[in-house]
KOLZARO-160570 format. One record per residue (C-alpha): residue number from 1; x, y, z. Coordinates in Angstrom, 3 decimals, decimal comma, padded with zeros to 6 digits, always signed. Layout:
<atoms>
<atom NUM; <X; Y; Z>>
...
</atoms>
This chain:
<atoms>
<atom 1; <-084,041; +195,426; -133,554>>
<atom 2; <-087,344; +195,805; -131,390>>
<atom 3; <-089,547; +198,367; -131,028>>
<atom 4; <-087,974; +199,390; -127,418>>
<atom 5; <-084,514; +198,202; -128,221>>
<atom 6; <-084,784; +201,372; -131,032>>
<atom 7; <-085,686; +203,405; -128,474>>
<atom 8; <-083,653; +202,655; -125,896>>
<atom 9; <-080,681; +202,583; -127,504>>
<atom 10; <-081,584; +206,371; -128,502>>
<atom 11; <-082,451; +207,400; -125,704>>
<atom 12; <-079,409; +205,898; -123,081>>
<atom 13; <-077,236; +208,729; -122,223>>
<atom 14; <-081,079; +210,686; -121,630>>
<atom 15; <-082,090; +211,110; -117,995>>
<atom 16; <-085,872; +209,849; -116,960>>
<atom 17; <-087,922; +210,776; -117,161>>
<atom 18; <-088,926; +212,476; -120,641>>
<atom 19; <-091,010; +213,098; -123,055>>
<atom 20; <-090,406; +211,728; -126,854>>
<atom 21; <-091,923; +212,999; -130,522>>
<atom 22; <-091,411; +210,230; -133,185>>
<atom 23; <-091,247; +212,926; -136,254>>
<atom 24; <-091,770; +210,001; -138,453>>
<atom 25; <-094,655; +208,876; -136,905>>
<atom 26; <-096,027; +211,972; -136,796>>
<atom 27; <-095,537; +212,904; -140,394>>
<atom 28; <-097,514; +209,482; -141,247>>
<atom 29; <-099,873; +210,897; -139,228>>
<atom 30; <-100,224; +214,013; -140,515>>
<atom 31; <-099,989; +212,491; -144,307>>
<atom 32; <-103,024; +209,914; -143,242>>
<atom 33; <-105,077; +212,931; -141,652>>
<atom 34; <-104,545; +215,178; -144,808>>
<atom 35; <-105,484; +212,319; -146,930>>
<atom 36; <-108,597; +211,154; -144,943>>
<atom 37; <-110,122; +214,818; -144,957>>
<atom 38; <-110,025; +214,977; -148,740>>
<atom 39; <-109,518; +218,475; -149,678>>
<atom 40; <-111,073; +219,750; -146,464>>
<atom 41; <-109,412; +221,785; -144,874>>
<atom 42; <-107,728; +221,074; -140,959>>
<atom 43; <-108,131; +223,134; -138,447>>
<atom 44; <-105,142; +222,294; -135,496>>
<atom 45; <-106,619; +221,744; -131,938>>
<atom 46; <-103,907; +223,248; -130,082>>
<atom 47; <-104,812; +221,508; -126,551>>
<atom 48; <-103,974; +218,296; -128,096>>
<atom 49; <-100,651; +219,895; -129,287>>
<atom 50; <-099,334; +222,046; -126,969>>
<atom 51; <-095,694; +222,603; -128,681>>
<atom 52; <-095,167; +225,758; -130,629>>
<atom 53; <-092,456; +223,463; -132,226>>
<atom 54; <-094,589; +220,740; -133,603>>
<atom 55; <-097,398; +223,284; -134,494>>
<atom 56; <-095,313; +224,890; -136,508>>
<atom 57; <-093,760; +221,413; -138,204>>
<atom 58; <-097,262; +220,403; -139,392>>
<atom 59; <-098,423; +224,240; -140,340>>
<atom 60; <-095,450; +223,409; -142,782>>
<atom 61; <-096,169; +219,894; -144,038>>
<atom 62; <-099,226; +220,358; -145,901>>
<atom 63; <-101,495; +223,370; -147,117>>
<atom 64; <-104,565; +221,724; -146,026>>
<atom 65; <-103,662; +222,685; -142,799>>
<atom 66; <-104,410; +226,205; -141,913>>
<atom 67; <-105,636; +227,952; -138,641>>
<atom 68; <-105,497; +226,608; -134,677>>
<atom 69; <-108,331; +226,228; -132,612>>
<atom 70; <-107,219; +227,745; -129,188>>
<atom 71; <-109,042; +227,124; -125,596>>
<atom 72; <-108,257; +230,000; -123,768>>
<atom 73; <-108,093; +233,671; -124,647>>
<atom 74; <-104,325; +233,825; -122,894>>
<atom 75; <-103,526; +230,728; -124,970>>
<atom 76; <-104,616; +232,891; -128,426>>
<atom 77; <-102,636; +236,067; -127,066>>
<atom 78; <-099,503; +233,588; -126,324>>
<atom 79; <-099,892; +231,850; -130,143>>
<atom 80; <-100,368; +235,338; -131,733>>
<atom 81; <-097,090; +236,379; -129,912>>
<atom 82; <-095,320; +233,683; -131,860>>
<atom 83; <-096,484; +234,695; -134,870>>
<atom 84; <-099,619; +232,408; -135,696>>
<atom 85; <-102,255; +233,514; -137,208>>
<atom 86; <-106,081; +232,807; -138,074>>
<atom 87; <-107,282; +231,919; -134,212>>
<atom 88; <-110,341; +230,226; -133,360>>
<atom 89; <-111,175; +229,958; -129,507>>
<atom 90; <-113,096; +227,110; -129,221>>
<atom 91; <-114,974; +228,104; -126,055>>
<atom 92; <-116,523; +231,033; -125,084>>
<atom 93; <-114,580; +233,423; -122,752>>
<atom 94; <-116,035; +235,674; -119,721>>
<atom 95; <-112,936; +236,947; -118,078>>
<atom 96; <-112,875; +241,085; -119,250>>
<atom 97; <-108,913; +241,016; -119,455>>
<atom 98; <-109,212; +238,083; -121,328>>
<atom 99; <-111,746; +239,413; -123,891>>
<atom 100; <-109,426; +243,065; -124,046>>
<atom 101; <-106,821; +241,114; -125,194>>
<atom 102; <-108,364; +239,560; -128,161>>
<atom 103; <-109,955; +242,901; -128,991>>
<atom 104; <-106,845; +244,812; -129,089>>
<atom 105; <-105,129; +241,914; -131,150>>
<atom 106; <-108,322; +241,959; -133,647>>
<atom 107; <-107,418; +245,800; -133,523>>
<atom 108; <-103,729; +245,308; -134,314>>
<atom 109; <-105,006; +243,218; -137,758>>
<atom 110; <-104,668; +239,615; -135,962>>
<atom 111; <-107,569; +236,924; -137,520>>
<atom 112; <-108,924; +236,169; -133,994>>
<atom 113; <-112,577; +234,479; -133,821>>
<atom 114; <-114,491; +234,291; -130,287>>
<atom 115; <-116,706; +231,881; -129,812>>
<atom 116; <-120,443; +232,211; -128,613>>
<atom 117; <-123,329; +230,419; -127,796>>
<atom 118; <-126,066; +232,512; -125,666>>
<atom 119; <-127,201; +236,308; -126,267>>
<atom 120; <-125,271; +237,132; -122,757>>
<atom 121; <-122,001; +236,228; -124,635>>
<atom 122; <-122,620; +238,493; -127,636>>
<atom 123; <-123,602; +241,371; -125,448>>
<atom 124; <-120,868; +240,773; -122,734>>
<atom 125; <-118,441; +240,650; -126,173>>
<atom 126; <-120,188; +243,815; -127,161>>
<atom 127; <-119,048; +245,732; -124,457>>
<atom 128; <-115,484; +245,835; -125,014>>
<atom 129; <-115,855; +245,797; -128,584>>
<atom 130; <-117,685; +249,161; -128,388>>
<atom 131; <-115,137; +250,784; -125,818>>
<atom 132; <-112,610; +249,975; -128,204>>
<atom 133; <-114,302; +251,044; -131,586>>
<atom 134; <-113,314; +247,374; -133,106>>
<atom 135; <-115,339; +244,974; -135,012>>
<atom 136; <-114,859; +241,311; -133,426>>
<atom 137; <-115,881; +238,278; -135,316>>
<atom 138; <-117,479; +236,000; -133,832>>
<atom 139; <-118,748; +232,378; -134,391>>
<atom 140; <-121,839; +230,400; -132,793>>
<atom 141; <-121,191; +226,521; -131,357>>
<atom 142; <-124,098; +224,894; -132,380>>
<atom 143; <-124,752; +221,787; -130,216>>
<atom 144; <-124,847; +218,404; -132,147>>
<atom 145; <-125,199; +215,736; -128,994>>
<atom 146; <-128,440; +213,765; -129,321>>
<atom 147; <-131,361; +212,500; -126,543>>
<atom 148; <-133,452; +209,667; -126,460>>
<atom 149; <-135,355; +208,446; -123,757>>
<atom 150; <-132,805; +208,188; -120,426>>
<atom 151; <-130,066; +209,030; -122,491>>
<atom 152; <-128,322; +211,868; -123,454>>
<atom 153; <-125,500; +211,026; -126,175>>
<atom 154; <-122,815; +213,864; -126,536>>
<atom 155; <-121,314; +216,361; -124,161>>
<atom 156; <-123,051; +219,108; -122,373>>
<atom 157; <-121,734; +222,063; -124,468>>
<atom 158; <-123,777; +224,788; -126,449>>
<atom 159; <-127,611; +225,684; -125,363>>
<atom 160; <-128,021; +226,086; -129,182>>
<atom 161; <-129,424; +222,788; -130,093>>
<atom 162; <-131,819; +223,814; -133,570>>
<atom 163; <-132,082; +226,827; -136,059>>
<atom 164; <-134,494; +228,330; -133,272>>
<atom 165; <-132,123; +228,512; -130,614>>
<atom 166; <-129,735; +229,884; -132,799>>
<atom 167; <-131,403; +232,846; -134,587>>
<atom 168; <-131,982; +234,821; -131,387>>
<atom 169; <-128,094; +234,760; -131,261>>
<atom 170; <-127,626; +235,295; -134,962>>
<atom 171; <-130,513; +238,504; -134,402>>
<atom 172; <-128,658; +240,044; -131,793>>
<atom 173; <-124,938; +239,602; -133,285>>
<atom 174; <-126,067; +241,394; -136,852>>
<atom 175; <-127,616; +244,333; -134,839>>
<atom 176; <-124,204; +245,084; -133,384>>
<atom 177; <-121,971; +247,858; -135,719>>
<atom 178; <-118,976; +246,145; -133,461>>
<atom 179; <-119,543; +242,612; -134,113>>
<atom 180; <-119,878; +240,287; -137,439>>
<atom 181; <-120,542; +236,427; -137,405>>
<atom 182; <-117,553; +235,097; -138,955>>
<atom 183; <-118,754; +231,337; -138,413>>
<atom 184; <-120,348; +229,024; -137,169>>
<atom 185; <-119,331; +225,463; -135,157>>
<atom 186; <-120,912; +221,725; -134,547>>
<atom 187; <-118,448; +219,492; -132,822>>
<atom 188; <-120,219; +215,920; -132,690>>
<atom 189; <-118,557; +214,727; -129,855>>
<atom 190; <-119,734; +211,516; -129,530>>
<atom 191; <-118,468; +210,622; -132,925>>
<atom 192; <-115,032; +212,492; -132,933>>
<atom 193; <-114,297; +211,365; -129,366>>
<atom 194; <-115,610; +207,919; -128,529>>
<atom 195; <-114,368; +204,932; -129,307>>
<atom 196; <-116,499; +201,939; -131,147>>
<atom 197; <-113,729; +199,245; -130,672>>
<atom 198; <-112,944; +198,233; -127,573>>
<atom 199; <-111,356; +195,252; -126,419>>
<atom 200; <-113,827; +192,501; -125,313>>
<atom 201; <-116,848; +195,164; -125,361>>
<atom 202; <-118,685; +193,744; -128,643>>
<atom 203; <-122,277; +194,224; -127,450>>
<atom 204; <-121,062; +197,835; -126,153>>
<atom 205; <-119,057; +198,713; -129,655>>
<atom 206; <-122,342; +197,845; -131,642>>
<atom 207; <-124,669; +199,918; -130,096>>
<atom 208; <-122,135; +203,278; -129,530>>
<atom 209; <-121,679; +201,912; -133,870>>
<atom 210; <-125,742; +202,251; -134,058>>
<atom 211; <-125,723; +205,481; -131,943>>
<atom 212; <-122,755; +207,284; -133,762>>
<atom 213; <-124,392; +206,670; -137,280>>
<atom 214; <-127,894; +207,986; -135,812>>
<atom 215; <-125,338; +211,004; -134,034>>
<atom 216; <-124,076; +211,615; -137,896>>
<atom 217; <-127,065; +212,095; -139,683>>
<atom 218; <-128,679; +214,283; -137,028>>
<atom 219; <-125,934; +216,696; -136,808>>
<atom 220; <-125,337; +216,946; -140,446>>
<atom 221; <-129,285; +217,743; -140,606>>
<atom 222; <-128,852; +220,251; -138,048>>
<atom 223; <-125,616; +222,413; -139,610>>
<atom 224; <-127,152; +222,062; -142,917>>
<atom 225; <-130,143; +224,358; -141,970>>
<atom 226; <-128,451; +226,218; -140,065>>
<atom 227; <-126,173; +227,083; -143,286>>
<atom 228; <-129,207; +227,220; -145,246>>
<atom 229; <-131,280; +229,836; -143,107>>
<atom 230; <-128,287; +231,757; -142,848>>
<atom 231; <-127,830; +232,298; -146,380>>
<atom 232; <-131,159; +233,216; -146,452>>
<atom 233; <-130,773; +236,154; -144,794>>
<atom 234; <-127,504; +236,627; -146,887>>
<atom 235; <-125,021; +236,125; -144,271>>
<atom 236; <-121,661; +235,067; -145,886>>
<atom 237; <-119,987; +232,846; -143,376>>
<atom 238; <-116,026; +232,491; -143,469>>
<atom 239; <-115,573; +229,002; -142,291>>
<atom 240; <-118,138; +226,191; -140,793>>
<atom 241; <-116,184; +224,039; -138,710>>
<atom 242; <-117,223; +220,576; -138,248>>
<atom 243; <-115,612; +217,367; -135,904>>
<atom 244; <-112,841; +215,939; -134,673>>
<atom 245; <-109,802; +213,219; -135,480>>
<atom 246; <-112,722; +210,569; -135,003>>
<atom 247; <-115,304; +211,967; -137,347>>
<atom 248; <-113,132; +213,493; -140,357>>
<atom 249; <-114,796; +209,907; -142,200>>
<atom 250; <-118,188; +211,511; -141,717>>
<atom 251; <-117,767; +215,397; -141,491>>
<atom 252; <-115,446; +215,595; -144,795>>
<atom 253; <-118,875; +214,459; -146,465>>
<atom 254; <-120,947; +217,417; -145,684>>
<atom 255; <-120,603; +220,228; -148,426>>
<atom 256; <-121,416; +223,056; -146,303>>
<atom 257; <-118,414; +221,956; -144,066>>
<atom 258; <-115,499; +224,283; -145,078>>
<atom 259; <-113,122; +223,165; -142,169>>
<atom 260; <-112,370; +219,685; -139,645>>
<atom 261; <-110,457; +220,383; -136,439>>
<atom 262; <-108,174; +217,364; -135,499>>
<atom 263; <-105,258; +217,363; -132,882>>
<atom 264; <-104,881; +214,044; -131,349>>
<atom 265; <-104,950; +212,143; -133,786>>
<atom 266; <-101,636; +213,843; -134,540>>
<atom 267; <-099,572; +211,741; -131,804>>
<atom 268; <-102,364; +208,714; -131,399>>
<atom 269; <-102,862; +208,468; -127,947>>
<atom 270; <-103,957; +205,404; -125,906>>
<atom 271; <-107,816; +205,973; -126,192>>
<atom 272; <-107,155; +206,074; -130,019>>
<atom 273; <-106,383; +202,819; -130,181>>
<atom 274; <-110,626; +201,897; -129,649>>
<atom 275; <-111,728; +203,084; -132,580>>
<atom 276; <-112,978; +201,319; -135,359>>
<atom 277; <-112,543; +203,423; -139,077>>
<atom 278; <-108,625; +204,009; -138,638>>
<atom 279; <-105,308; +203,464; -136,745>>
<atom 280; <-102,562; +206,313; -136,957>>
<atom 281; <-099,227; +205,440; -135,047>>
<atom 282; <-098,265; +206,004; -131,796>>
<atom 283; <-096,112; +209,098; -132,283>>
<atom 284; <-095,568; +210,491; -128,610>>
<atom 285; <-094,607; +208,787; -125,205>>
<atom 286; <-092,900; +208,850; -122,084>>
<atom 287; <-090,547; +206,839; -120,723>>
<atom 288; <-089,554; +206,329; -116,752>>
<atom 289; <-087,212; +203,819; -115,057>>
<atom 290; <-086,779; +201,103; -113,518>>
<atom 291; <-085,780; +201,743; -109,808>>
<atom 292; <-086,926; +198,331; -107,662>>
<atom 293; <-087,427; +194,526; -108,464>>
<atom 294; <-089,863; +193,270; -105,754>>
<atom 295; <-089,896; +190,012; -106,572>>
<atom 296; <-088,996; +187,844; -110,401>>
<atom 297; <-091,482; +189,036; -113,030>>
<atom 298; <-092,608; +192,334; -111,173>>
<atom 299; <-090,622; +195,833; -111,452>>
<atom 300; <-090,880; +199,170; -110,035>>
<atom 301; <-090,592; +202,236; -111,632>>
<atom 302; <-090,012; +205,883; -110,679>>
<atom 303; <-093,354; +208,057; -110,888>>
<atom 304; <-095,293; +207,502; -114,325>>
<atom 305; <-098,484; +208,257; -112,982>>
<atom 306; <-100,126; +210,900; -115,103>>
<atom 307; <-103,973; +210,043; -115,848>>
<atom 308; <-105,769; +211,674; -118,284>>
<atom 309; <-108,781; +213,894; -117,565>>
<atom 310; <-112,609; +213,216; -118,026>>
<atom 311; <-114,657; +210,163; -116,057>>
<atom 312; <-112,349; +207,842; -113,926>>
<atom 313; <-112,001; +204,614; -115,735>>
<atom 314; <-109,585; +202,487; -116,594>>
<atom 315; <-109,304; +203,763; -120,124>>
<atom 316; <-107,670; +206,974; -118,672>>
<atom 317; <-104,458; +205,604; -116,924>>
<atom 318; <-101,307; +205,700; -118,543>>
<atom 319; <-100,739; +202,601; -121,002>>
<atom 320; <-097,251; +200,538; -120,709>>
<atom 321; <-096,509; +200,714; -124,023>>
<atom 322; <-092,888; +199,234; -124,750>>
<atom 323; <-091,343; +196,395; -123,935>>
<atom 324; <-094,808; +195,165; -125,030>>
<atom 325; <-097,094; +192,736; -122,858>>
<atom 326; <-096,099; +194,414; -119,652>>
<atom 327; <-099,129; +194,924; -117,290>>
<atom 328; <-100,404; +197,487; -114,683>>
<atom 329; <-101,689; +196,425; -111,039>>
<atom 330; <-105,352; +196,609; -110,655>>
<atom 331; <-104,833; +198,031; -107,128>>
<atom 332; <-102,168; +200,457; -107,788>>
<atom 333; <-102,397; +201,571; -111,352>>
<atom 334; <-099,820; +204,174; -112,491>>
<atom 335; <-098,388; +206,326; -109,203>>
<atom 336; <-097,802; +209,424; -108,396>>
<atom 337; <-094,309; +208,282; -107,319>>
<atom 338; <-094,291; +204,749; -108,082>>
<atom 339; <-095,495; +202,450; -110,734>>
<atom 340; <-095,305; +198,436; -110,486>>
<atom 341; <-095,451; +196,399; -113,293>>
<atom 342; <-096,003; +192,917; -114,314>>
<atom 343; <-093,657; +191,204; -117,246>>
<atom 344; <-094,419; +188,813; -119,408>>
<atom 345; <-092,377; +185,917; -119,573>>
<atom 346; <-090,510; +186,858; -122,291>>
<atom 347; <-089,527; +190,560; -120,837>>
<atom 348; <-086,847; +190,430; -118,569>>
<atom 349; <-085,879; +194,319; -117,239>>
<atom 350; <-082,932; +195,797; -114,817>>
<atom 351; <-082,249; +198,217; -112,503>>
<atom 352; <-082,146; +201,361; -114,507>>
<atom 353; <-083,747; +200,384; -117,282>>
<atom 354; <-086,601; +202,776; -119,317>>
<atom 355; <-090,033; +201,798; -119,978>>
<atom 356; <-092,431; +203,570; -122,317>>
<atom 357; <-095,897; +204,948; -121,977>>
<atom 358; <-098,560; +206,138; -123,721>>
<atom 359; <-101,091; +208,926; -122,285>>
<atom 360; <-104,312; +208,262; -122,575>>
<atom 361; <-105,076; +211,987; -124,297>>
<atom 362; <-102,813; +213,823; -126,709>>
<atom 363; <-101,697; +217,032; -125,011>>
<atom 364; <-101,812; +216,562; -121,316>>
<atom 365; <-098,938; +214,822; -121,895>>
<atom 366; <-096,969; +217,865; -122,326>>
<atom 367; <-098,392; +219,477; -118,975>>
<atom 368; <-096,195; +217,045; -117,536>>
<atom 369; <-092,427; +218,010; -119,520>>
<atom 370; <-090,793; +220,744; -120,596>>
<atom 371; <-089,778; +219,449; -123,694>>
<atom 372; <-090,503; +216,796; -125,979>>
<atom 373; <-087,331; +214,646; -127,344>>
<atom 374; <-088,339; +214,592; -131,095>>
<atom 375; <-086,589; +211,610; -133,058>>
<atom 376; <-086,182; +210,315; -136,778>>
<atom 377; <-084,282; +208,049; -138,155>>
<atom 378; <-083,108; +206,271; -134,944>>
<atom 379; <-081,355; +209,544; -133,413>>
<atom 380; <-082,267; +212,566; -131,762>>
<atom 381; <-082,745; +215,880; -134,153>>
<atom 382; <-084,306; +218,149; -131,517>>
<atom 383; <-085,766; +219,092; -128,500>>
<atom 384; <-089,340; +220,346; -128,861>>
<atom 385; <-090,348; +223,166; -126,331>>
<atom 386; <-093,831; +222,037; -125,094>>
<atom 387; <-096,434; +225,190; -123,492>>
<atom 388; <-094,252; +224,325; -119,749>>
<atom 389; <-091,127; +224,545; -121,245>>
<atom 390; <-092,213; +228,184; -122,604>>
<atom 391; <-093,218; +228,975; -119,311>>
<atom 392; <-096,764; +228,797; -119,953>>
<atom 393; <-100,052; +226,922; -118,363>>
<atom 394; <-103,045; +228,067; -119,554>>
<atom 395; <-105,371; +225,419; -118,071>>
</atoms>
């Protein structure tokens, strides 16, 4: 039996559209991303998760895993409320509600970390921490992207680029009775989250190669002294956080990273496909139906039109994923409402009929579905709330 034939013979009394979790795919996954960190230990990135359900599931499946790194403050207050513990937001947060919340949480005995990356932060942080009489850890983002002339390589994040740019931050948090520097974090971007194996791009995979290996060696450089000077001035740090799915090759060899944060990797998205030092399997997708035949070798399905975020290329549509070979339209992509398709000559579909996608990202794909349909062993064990189906957008 095929690939979609599995599927679709699981999924035929299931209206489209929806959402699927392959639980055995995603315990490979999890099993391959425990292995490749080699006794590091993984920090979840919640927005590539967004499921209490599946959070949970791979809390459980290994002890390497520990901690989530949130993105927003009402995200942290939401995961705290279901009983998780050891929070990391991995941007800063301005919003005073927002920042009350986490205090009184920190107050009630929650492990909540806020992150910083400017003086203005700590002393906006400050604020609330001293109104409340609580001591709120905090840790720095250290920025790892990399220039050279007419290029910048990373993403704009953190102002803190060197030691110097940090210690004024580090100053100002250790003069504070109501704040301590729990850690400190350097996501390499460009490594974690670009890929270095496109299709048909060779002279475009070696040099992002070349410039990810110069990326690597310059941001292991810069959290080493950071580590270093901090020590120095005896400050015990709790965790320093390194990377992403796409770097754990290169961040699991630094021994003054305690932690790698991974989430897509997880369910494998489309853009994870383009990368060069490992595969995992494609663990979630959608599937819509078939609803018009235009013409022989061309079908039309219902919506299916949910692009990923970031720069808008190609790479960030919706990939058909099963039956295999079929093809977008250059001129219509994936729709809103609509979605035509070309088959392959060996692909015949009806009326009614589900086709499979893969999002480009990892957790948009649950902005779009309340819950995901998780399967194993060619049947249906569960239905996995996702953030939407809990009511909940945070961003």
């Amino acid at each position: 039996m095929s690939t979609y034939e599995y599927y679709k013979e699981i999924f035929a009394q299931v209206p489209r559209p929806f959402a699927l979790v392959d639980l055995d795919m995603l315990d490979d996954n999890a099993e391959a991303i425990a292995q490749a960190a080699r006794g590091k230990k993984v920090r979840l990135a919640s927005k590539s998760i967004r499921s209490v359900d599946v959070l949970n599931r791979l809390l459980r499946s290994n002890p390497i895993f520990q901690g989530i790194m949130c993105y927003t403050a009402a995200e942290a207050v939401f995961l705290a409320e279901q009983g998780f513990d050891d929070l990391l937001l991995g941007y800063p947060q301005w919003q005073p509600e927002a920042i009350r919340s986490i205090v009184n949480l920190v107050g009630e005995g929650r492990s909540i970390t806020l992150m910083v990356d400017s003086v203005e932060h700590v002393e906006h942080i400050e604020q609330f921490a001293k109104q409340q009489r609580i001591v709120i850890p905090l840790c720095i983002d250290m920025d790892m992207s990399v220039q050279y002339p007419g290029l910048h390589f990373g993403v704009w994040r953190s102002p803190v680029r060197s030691w110097e740019g940090m210690y004024p931050v580090v100053e100002r948090i250790i003069r504070s009775p109501w704040l301590r520097l729990d850690g400190i974090m350097g996501y390499e971007a460009q490594v974690a989250g670009v890929g270095d194996n496109a299709a048909k791009k060779r002279m475009k995979n070696t040099m992002v190669r070349w410039l990810k290996n110069r990326s690597i060696v310059e941001a292991a450089k810069r959290r080493k002294e950071a580590v270093e000077r901090l020590a120095a001035m005896d400050l015990r740090l709790r965790f320093v956080n390194a990377g992403g799915t796409g770097s754990l090759d290169s961040s699991r060899e630094e021994a003054w990273v305690t932690e790698i944060t991974a989430g897509s990797g997880f369910y494998a998205p489309g853009l994870f496909d383009h990368y060069a030092s490992f595969r995992y399997k494609p663990a979630a997708a959608y599937a819509v139906e078939v609803v018009r035949i235009p013409k022989a070798g061309i079908v039309t399905c219902m919506g299916g039109g949910y692009t990923a975020s970031g720069t808008a290329d190609k790479d960030k549509l919706a990939m058909p994923y099963l039956p295999s070979g079929l093809k977008l339209f250059s001129l219509e992509g994936a729709g809103e409402v609509q979605t035509p398709l070309r088959l392959p000559t060996h692909v015949e579909l009806g009326l009614g009929d589900p086709v499979f996608f893969r999002h480009a990202k990892a957790g948009e794909l649950c902005e779009r579905f309340k819950v995901l349909y998780a399967v194993s062993q060619g049947r249906i064990v569960g239905e996995y709330a996702t953030y939407r189906g809990m009511g909940e957008c945070f961003l």
